[in-house]
mmCIF file of the C-alpha atoms, coordinates in Angstrom:
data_MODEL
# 
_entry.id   MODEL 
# 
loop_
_atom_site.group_PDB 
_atom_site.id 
_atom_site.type_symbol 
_atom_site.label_atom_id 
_atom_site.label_alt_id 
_atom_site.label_comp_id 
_atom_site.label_asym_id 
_atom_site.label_entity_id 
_atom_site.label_seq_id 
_atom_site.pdbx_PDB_ins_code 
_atom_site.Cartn_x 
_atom_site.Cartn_y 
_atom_site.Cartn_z 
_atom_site.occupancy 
_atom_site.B_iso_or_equiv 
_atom_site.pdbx_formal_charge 
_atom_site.auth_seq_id 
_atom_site.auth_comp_id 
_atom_site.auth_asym_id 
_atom_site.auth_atom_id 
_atom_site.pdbx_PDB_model_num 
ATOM 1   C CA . UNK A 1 1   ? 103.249 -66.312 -101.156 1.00 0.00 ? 1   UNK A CA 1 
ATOM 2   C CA . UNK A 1 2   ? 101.509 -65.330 -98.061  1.00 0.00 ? 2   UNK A CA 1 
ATOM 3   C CA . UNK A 1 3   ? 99.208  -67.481 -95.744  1.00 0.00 ? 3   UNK A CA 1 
ATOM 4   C CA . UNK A 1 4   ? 97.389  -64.890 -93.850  1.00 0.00 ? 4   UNK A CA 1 
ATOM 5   C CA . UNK A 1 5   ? 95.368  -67.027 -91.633  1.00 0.00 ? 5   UNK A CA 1 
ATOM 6   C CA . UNK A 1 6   ? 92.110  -66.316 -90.155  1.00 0.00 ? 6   UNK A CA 1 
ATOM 7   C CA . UNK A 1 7   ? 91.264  -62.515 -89.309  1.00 0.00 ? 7   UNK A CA 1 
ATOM 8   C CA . UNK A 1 8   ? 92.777  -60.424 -92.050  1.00 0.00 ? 8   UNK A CA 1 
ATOM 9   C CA . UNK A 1 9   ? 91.265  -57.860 -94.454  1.00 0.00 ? 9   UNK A CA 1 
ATOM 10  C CA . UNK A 1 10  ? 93.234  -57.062 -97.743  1.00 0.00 ? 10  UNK A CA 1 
ATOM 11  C CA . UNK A 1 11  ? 92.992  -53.927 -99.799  1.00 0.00 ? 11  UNK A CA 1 
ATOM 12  C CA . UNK A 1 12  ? 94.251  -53.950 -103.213 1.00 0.00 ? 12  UNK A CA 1 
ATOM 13  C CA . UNK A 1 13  ? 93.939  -53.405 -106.869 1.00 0.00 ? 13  UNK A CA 1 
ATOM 14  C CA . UNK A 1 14  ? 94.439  -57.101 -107.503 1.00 0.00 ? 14  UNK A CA 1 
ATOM 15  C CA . UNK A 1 15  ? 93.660  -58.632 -110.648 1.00 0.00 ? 15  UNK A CA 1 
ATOM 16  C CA . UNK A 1 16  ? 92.169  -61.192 -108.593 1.00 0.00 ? 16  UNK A CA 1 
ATOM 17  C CA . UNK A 1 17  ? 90.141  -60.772 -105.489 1.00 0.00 ? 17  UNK A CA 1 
ATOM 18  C CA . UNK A 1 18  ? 91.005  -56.672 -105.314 1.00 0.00 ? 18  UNK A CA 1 
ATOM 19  C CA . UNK A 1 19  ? 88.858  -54.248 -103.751 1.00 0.00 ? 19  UNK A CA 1 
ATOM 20  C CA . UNK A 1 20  ? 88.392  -54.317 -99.721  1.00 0.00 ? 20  UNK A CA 1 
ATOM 21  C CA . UNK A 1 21  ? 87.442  -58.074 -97.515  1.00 0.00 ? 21  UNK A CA 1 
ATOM 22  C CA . UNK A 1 22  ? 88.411  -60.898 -95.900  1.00 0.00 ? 22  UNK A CA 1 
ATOM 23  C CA . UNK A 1 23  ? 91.533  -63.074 -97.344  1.00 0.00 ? 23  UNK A CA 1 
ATOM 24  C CA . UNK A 1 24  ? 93.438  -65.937 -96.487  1.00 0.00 ? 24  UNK A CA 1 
ATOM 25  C CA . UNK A 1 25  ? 96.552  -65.764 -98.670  1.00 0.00 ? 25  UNK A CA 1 
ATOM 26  C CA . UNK A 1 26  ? 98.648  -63.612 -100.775 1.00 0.00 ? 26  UNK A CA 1 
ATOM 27  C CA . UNK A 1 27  ? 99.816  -64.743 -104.128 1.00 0.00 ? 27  UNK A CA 1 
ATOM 28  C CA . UNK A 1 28  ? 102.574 -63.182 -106.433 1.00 0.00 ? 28  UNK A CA 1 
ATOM 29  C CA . UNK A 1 29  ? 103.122 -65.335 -109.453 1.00 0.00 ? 29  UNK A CA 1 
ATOM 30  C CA . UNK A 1 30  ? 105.804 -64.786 -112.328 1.00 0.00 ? 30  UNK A CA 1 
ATOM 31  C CA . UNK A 1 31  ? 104.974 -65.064 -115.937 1.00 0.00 ? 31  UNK A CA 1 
ATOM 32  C CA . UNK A 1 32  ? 107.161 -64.699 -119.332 1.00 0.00 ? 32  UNK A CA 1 
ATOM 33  C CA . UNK A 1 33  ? 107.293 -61.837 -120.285 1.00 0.00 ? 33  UNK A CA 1 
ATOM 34  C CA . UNK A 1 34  ? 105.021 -62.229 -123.277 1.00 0.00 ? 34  UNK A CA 1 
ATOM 35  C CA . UNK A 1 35  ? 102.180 -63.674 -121.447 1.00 0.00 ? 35  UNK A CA 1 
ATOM 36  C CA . UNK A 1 36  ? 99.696  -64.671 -123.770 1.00 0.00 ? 36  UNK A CA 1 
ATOM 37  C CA . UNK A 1 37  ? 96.569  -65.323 -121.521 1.00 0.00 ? 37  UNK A CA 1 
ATOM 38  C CA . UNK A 1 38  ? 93.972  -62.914 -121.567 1.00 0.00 ? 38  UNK A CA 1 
ATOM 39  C CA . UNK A 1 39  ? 92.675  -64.019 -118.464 1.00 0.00 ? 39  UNK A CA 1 
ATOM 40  C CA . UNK A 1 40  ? 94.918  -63.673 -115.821 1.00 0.00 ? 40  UNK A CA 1 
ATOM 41  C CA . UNK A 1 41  ? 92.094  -63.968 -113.135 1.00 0.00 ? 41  UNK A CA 1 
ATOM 42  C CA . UNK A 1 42  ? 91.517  -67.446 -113.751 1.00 0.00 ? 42  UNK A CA 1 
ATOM 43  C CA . UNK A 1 43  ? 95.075  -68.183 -114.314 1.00 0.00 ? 43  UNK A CA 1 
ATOM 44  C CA . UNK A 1 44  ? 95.715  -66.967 -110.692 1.00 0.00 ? 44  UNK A CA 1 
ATOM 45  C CA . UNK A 1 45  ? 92.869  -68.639 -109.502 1.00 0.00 ? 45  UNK A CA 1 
ATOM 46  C CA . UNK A 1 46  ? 94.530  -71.834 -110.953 1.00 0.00 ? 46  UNK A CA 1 
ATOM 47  C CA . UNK A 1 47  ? 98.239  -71.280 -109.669 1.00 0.00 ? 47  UNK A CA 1 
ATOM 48  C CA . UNK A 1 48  ? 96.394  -71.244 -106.219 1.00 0.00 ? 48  UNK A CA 1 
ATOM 49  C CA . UNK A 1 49  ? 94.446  -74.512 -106.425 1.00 0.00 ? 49  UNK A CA 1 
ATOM 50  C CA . UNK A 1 50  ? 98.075  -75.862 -107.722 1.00 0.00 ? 50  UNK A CA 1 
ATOM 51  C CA . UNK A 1 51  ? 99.704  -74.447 -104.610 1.00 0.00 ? 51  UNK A CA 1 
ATOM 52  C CA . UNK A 1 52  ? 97.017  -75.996 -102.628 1.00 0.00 ? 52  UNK A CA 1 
ATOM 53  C CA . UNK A 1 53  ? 95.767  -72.826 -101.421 1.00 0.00 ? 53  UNK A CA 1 
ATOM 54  C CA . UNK A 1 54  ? 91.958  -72.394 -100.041 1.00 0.00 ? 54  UNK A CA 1 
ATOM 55  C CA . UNK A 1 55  ? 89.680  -69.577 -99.434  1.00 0.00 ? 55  UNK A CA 1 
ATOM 56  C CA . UNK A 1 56  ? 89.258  -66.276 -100.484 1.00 0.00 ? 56  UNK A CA 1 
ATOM 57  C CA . UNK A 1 57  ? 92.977  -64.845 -101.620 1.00 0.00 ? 57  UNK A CA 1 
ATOM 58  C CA . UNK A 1 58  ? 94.212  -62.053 -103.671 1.00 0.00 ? 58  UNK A CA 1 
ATOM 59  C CA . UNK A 1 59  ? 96.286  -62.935 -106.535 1.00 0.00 ? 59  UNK A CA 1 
ATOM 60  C CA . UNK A 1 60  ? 99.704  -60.772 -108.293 1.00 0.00 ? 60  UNK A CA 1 
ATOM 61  C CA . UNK A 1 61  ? 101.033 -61.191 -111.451 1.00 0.00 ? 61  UNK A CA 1 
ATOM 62  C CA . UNK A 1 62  ? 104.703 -60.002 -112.560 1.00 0.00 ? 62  UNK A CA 1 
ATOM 63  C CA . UNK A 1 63  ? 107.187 -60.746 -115.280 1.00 0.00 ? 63  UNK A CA 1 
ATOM 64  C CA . UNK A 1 64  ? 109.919 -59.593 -112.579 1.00 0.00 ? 64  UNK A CA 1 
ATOM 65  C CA . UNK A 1 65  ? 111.472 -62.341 -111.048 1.00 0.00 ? 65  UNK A CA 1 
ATOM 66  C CA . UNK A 1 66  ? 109.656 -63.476 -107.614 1.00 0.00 ? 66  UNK A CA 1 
ATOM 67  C CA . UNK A 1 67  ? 112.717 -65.048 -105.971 1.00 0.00 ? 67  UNK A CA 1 
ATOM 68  C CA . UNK A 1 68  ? 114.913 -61.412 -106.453 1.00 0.00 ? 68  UNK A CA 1 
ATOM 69  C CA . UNK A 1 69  ? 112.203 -59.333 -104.254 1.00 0.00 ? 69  UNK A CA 1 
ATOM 70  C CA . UNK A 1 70  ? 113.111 -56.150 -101.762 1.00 0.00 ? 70  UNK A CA 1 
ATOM 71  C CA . UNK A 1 71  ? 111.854 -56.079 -98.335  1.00 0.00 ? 71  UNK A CA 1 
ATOM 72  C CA . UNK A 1 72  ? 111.799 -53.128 -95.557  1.00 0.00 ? 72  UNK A CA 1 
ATOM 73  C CA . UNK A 1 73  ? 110.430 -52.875 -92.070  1.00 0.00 ? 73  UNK A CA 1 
ATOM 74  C CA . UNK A 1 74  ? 109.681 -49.546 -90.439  1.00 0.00 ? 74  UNK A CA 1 
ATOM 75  C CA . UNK A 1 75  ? 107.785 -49.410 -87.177  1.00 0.00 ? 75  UNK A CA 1 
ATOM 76  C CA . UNK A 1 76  ? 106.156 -53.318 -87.576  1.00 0.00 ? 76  UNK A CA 1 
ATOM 77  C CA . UNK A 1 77  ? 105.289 -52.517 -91.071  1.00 0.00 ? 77  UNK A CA 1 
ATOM 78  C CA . UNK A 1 78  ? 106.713 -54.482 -93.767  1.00 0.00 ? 78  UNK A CA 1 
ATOM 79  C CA . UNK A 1 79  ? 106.707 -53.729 -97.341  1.00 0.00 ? 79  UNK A CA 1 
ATOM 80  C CA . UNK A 1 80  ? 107.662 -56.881 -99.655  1.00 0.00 ? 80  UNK A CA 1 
ATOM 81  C CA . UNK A 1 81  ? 108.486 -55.787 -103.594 1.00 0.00 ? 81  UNK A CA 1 
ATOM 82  C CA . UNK A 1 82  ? 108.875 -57.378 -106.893 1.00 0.00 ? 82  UNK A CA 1 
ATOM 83  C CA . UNK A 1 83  ? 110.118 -54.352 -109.127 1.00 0.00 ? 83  UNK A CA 1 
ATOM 84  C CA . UNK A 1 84  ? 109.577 -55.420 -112.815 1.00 0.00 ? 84  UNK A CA 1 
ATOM 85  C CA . UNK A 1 85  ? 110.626 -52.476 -115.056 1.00 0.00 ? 85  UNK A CA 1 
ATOM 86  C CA . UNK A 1 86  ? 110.618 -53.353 -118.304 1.00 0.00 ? 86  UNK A CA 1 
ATOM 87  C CA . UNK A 1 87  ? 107.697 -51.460 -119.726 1.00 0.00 ? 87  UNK A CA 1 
ATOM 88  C CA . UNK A 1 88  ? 107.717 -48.842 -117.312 1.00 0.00 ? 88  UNK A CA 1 
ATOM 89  C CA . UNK A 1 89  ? 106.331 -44.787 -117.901 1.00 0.00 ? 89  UNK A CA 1 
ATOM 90  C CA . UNK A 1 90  ? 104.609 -42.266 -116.424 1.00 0.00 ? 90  UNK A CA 1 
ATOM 91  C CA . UNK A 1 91  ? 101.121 -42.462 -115.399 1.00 0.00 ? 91  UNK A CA 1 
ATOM 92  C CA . UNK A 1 92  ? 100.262 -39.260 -117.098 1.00 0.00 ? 92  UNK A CA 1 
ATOM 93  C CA . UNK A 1 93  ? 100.704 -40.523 -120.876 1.00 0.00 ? 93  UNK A CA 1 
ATOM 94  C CA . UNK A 1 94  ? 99.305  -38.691 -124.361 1.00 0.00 ? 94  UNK A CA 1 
ATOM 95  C CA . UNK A 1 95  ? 96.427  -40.840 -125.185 1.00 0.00 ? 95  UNK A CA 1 
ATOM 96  C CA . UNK A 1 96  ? 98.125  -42.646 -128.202 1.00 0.00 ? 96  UNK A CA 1 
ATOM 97  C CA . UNK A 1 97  ? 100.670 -44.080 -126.036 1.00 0.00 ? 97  UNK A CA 1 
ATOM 98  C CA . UNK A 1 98  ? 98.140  -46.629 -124.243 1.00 0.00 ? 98  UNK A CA 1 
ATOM 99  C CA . UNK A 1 99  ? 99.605  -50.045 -123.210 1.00 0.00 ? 99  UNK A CA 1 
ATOM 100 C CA . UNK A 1 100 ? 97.760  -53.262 -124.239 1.00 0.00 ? 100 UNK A CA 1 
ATOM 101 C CA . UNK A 1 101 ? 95.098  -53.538 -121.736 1.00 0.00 ? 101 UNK A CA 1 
ATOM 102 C CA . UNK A 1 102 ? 97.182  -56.268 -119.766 1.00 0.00 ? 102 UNK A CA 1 
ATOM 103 C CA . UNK A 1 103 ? 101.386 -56.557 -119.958 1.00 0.00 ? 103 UNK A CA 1 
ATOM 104 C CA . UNK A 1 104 ? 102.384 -58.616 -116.215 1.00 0.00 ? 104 UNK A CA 1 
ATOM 105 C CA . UNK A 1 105 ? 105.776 -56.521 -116.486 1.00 0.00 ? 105 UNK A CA 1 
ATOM 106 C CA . UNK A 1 106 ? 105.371 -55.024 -112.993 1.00 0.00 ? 106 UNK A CA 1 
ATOM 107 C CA . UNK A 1 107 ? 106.257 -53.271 -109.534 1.00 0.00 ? 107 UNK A CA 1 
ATOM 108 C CA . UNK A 1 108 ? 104.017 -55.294 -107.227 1.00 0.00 ? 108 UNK A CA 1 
ATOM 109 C CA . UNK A 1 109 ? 103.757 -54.139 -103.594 1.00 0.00 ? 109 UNK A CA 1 
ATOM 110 C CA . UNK A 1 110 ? 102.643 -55.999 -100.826 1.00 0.00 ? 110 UNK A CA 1 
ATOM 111 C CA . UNK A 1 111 ? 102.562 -54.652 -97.298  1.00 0.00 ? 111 UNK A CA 1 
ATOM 112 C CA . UNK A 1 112 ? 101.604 -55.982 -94.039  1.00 0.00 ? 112 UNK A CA 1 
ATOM 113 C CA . UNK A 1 113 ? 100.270 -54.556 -91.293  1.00 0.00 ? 113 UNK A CA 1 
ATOM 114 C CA . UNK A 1 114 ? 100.345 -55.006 -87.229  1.00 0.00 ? 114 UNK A CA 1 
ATOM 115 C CA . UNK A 1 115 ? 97.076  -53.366 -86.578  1.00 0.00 ? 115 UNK A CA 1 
ATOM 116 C CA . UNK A 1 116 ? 93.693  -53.250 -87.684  1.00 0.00 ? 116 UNK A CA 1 
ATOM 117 C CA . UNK A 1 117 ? 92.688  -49.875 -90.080  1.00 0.00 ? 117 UNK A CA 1 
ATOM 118 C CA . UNK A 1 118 ? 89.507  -48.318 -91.424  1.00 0.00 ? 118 UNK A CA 1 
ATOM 119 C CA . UNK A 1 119 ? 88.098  -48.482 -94.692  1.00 0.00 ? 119 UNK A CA 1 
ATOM 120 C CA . UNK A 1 120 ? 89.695  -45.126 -95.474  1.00 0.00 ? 120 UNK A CA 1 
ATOM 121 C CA . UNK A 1 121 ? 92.517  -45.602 -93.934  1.00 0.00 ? 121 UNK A CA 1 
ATOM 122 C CA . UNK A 1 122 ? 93.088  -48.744 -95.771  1.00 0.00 ? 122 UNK A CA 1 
ATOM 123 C CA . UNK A 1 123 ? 92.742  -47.055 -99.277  1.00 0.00 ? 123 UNK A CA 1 
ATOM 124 C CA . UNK A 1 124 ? 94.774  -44.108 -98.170  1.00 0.00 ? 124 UNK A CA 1 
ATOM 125 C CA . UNK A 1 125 ? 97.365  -46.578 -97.337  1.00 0.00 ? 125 UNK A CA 1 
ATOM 126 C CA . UNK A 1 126 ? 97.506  -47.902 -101.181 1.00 0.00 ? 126 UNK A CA 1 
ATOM 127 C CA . UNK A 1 127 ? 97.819  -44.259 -102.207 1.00 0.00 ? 127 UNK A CA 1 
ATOM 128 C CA . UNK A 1 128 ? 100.715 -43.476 -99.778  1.00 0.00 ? 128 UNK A CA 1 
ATOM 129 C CA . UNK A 1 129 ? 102.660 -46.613 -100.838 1.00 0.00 ? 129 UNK A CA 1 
ATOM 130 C CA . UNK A 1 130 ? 101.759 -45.651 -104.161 1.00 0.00 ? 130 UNK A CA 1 
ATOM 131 C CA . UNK A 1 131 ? 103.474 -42.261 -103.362 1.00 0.00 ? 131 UNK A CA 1 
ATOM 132 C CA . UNK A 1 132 ? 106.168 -43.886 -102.004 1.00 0.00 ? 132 UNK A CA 1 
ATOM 133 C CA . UNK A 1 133 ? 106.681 -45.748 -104.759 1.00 0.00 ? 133 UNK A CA 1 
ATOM 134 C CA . UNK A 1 134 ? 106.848 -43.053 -107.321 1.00 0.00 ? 134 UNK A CA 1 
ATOM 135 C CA . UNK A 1 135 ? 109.250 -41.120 -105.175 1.00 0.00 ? 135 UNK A CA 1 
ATOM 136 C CA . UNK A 1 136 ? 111.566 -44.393 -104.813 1.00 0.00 ? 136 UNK A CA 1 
ATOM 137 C CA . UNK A 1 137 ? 111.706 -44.725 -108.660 1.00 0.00 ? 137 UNK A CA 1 
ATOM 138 C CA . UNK A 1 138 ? 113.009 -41.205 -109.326 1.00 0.00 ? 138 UNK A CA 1 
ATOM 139 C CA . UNK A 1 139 ? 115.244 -41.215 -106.158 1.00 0.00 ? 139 UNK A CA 1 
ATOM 140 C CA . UNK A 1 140 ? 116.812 -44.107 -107.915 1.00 0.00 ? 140 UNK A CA 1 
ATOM 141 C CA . UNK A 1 141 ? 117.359 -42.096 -111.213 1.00 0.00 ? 141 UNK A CA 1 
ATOM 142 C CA . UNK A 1 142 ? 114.681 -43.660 -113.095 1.00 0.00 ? 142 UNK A CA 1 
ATOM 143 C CA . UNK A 1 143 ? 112.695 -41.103 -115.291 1.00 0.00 ? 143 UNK A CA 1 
ATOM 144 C CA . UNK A 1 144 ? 109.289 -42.665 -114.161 1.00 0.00 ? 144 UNK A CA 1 
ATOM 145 C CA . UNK A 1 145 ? 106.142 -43.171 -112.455 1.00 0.00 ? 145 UNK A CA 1 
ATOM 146 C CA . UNK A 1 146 ? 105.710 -46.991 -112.772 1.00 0.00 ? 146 UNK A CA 1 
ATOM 147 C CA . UNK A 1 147 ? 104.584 -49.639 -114.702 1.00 0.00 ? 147 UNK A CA 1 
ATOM 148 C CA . UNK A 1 148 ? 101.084 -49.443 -116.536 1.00 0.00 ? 148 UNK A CA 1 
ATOM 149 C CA . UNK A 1 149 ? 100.094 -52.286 -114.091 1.00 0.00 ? 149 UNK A CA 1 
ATOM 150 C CA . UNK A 1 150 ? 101.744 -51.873 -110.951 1.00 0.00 ? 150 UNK A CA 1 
ATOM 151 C CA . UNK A 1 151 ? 99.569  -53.356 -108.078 1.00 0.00 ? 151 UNK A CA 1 
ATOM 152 C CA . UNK A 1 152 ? 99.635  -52.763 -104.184 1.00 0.00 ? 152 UNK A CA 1 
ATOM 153 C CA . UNK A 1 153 ? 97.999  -54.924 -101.635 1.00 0.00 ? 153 UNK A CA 1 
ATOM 154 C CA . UNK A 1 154 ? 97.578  -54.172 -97.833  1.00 0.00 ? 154 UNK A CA 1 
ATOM 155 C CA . UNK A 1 155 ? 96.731  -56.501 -95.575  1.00 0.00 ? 155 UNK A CA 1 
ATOM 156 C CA . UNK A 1 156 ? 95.671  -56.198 -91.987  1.00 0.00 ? 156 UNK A CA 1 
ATOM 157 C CA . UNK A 1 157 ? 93.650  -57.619 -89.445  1.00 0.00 ? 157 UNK A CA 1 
ATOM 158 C CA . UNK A 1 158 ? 90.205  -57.069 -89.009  1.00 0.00 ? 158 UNK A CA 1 
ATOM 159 C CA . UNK A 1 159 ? 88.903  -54.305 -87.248  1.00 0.00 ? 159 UNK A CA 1 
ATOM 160 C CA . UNK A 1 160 ? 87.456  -54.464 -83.190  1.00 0.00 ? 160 UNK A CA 1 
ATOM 161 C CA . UNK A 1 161 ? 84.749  -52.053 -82.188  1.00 0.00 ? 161 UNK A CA 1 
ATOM 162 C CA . UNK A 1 162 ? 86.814  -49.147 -82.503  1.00 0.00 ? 162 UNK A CA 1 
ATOM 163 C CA . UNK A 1 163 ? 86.935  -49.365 -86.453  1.00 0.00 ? 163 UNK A CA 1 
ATOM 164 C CA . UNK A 1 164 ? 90.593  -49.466 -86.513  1.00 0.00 ? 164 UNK A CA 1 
ATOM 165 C CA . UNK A 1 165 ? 93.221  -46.890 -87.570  1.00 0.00 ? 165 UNK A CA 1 
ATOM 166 C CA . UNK A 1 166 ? 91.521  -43.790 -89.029  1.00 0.00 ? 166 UNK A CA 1 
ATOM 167 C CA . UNK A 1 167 ? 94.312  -42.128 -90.845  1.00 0.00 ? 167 UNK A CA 1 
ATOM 168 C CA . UNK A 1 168 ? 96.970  -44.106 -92.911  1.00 0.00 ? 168 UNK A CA 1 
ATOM 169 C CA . UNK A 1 169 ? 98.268  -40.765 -94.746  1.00 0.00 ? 169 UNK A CA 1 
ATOM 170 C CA . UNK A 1 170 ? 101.834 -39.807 -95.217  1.00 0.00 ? 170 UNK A CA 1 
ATOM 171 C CA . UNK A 1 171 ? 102.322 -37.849 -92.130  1.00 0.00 ? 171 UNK A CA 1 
ATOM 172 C CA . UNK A 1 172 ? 100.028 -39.935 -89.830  1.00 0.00 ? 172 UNK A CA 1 
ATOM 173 C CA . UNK A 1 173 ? 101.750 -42.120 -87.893  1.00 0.00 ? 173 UNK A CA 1 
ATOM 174 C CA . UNK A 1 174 ? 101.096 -45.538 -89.399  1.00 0.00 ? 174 UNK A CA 1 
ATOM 175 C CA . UNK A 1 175 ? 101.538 -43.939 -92.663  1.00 0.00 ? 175 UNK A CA 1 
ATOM 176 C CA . UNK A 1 176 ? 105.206 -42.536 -92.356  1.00 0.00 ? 176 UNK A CA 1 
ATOM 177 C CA . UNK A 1 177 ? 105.935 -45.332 -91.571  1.00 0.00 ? 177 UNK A CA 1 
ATOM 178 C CA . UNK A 1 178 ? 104.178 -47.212 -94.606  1.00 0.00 ? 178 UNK A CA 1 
ATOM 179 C CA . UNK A 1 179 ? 105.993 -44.701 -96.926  1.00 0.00 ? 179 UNK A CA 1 
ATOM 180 C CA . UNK A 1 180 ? 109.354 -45.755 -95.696  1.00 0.00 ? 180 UNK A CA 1 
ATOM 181 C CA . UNK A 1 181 ? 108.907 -48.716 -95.740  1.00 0.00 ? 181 UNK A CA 1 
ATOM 182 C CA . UNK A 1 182 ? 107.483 -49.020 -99.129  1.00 0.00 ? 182 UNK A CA 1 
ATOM 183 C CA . UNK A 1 183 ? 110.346 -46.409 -100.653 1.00 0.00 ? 183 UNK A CA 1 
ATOM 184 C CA . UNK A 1 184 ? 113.308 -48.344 -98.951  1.00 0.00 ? 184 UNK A CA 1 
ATOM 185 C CA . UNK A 1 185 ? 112.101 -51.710 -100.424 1.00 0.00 ? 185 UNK A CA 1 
ATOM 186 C CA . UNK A 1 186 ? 111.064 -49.793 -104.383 1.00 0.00 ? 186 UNK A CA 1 
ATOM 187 C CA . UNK A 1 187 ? 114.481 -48.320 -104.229 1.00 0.00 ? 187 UNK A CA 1 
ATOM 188 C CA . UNK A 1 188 ? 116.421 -50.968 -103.419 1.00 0.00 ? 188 UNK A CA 1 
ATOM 189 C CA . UNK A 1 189 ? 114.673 -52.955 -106.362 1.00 0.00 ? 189 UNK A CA 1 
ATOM 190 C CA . UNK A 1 190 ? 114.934 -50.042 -108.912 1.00 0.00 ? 190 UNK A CA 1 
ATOM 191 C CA . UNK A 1 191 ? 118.586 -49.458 -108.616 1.00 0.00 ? 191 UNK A CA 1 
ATOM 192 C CA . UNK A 1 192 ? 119.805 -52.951 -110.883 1.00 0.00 ? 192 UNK A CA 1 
ATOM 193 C CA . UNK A 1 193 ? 117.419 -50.770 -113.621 1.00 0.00 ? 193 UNK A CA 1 
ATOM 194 C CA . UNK A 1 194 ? 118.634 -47.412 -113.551 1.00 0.00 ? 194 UNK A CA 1 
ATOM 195 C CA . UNK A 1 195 ? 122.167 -48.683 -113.584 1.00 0.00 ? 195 UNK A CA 1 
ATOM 196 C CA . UNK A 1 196 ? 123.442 -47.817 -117.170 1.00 0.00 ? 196 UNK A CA 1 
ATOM 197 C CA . UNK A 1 197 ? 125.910 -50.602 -117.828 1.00 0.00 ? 197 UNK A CA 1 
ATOM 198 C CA . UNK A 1 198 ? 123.514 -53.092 -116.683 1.00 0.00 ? 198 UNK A CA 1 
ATOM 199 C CA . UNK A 1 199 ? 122.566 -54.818 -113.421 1.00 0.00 ? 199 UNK A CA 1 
ATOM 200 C CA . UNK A 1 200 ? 125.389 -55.027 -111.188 1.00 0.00 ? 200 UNK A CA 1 
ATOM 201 C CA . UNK A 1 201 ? 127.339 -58.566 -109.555 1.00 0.00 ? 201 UNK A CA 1 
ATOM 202 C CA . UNK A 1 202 ? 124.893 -60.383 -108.261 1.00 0.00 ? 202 UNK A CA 1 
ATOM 203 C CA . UNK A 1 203 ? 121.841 -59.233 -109.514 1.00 0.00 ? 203 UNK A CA 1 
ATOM 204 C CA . UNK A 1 204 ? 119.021 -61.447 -109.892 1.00 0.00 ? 204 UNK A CA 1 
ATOM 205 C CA . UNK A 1 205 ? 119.521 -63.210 -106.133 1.00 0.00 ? 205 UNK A CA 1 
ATOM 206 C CA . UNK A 1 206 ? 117.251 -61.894 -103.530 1.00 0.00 ? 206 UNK A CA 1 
ATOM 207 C CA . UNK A 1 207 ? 118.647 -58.867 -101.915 1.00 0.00 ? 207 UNK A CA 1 
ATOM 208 C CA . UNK A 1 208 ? 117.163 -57.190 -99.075  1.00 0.00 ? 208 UNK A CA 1 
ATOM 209 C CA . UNK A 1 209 ? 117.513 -53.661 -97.285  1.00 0.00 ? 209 UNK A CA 1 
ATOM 210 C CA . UNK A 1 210 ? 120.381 -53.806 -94.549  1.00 0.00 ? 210 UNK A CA 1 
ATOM 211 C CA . UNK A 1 211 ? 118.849 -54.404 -90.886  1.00 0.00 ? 211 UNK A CA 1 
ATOM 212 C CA . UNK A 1 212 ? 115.325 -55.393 -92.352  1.00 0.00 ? 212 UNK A CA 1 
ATOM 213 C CA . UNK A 1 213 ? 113.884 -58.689 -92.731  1.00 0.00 ? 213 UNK A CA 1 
ATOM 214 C CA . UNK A 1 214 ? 111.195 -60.594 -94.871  1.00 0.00 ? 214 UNK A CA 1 
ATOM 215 C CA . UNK A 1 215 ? 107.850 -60.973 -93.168  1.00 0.00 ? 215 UNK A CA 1 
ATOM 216 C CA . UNK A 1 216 ? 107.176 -64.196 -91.007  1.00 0.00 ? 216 UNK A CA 1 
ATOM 217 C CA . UNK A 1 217 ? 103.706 -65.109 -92.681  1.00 0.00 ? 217 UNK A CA 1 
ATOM 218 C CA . UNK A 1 218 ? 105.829 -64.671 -96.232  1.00 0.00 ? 218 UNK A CA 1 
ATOM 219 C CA . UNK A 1 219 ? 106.223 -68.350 -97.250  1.00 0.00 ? 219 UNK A CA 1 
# 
């Protein structure tokens, strides 16, 4: 969970509150694994009133467990991961091999940033951890592209009169450093999967990339 505070714009492709604005908190809630709700909005929306939190928010679901997530820093931007595998493919699938339209078994992706981007910048910053991501998965030997409903929020705060950041591509500055961070924390979540004998001694506590750190606002 992340309180945000006042001043911070989210872009995501949250089941609840995605799309570009204004939030107050970050959720990332765990599910079984066969979830039967088929509205996972509202179920979110409910987790949040439970966890007494207020105000616009954007809301994660996974079937990975929360308390085993990856974190990397690069630069002052921190990428926090939940890597659920379990139904994971490539994005690029024959048309008879379509999911059901909702399965929470997921690589969520949350990352925060120090300073304030553009509009563009903050959707090219969802496609270069998205990037990241893919190249993370197959670094770690996994024969991938993700889940069928991975999700990625970025958070930020709110643009001053010079409209922020411009460029959050790979090879811009903020965005190297996005990628990095985002591949560091994916890989170090995918590797328990791709291991063939199963996860290794002590999987399933939270492990995190040496000489990084979770986020403060991360509660």
């Amino acid at each position: 969970m992340w309180r945000l505070g006042p001043g911070v714009r989210v872009c995501s492709s949250a089941v609840l509150g995605g799309g570009i604005g204004s939030r107050a908190w970050i959720l990332n809630a765990q599910v079984p694994g066969g979830y039967p709700r088929l509205d996972p909005d509202r179920h979110l929306a409910e987790i949040a009133a439970a966890e007494g939190l207020s105000g616009p928010g954007a809301g994660l679901m996974t079937a990975a467990d929360v308390a085993a997530y990856t974190t990397a820093e690069d630069g002052g931007v921190t990428a926090t991961v939940t890597t659920g595998l379990g139904v994971r493919g490539w994005a690029a699938a024959p048309d008879d091999d379509r999911p059901p339209a909702f399965r929470p078994g997921t690589v969520n992706i949350v990352v925060s940033l120090p300073v304030a981007f553009s509009d563009a910048a903050l959707v090219n910053a969802v496609a270069t951890a998205t990037e990241a991501k893919v190249q993370a998965l197959l670094d770690a030997g996994l024969d991938c592209s993700g889940t069928p409903t991975d999700a990625v929020c970025v958070a930020a705060p709110e643009p001053g009169p010079d409209g922020g950041e411009p460029f959050a591509g790979p090879r811009s500055t903020w965005g190297a450093r996005i990628a990095r961070a985002v591949h560091s924390a994916v890989r170090a979540g995918a590797r328990p999967a791709a291991e063939p004998a199963g996860p290794p001694p002590g999987a399933g506590v939270p492990t995190t990339v040496t000489g990084c750190r979770t986020p403060a606002s991360n509660g």
